[in-house]
C-alpha angles and dihedrals in degrees: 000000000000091000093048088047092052095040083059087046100054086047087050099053095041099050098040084045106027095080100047085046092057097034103050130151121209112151122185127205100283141159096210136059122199126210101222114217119296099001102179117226108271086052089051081051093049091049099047082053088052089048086056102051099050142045095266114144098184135039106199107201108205119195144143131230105300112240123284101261102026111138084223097062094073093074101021118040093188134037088238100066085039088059093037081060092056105049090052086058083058098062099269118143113246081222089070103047133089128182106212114195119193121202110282114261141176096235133357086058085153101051092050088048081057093049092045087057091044090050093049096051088052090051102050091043087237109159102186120186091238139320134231128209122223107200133148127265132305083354081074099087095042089053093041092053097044093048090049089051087046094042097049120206106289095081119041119244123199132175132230106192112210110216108247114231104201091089137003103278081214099058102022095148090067100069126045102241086056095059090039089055104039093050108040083048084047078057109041087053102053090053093055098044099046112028099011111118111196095196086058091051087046094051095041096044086051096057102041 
């Protein structure tokens, strides 16, 4: 009967604390905002709220080769000038507004989204005060974390979680894209916490 009550317990915690732990907003004082990979189109609006609001100078929009077959592919060959293209509908200034396209890889998509940023602003000797992520839902941590590791110390790095709207963050394990989401995030993050190596991922992502 312990076992059973602690068993509950454990389900309890981690489906009423999973969500806030993998969504998460913590912003730092930045002058650039960066579009994470496949933002959908309520998340660019928020962003471009968020551009507005603040004194941000740059939006970086990271993003990876659209799918082959993607009706989409045919005028934008990568999520982050689809998402460039967005934004501008939104009011933001071309001007603003940089597509940033990592090499294309098989995994760490994310990470190497991170170390292309991070190439451009060197680069471009660009020295920001700190940067802040805008990424979707319980992918927020996982982003937040890679693009730290990417980044390095020397410029902050904060997160701005967009609410996903496929389920009630509240209530994610009652609909099926919830479940889908939480745990293959749960899982994702795990792995990167725990057996991702991010100088195999440099060194993998530099030779391919």
């Amino acid at each position: 009967m312990g076992l059973l009550a602690l068993g509950g317990l454990v389900l309890f915690l981690f489906l009423f604390t999973i969500h806030p732990f993998l969504a998460l907003t913590k912003p730092v004082e930045a002058d650039i905002l960066i579009a994470d990979n496949f933002l959908v189109d309520y998340g660019l609006k928020q962003l471009s709220d968020e551009f507005r609001s603040k004194n941000y100078s740059l939006i970086l929009s990271a993003g990876t080769i659209l799918p082959q077959g993607s009706p989409l592919a045919a005028e934008y060959k990568t999520s982050a000038e689809l998402s460039a293209a967005i934004l501008k509908k939104f009011g933001i200034s071309e001007k603003a507004i940089v597509a940033i396209i990592p090499k294309p890889v098989k995994r760490d998509r994310t990470f190497a989204s991170a170390l292309a940023v991070k190439n451009w602003l060197a680069q471009n000797n660009i020295q920001p005060k700190g940067i802040n992520l805008f990424s979707i839902g319980p992918h927020s941590r996982r982003s937040w974390m890679l693009y730290k590791e990417a980044i390095g110390e020397k410029i902050p790095v904060g997160i701005i979680a967009c609410e996903n709207r496929e389920y009630d963050p509240k209530r994610w394990w009652k609909t099926s894209s919830g479940v889908r989401i939480v745990l293959g995030e749960t899982i994702a993050y795990i792995y990167a916490k725990l057996l991702f190596n991010p100088e195999r991922a440099r060194a993998e992502i530099a030779t391919d």
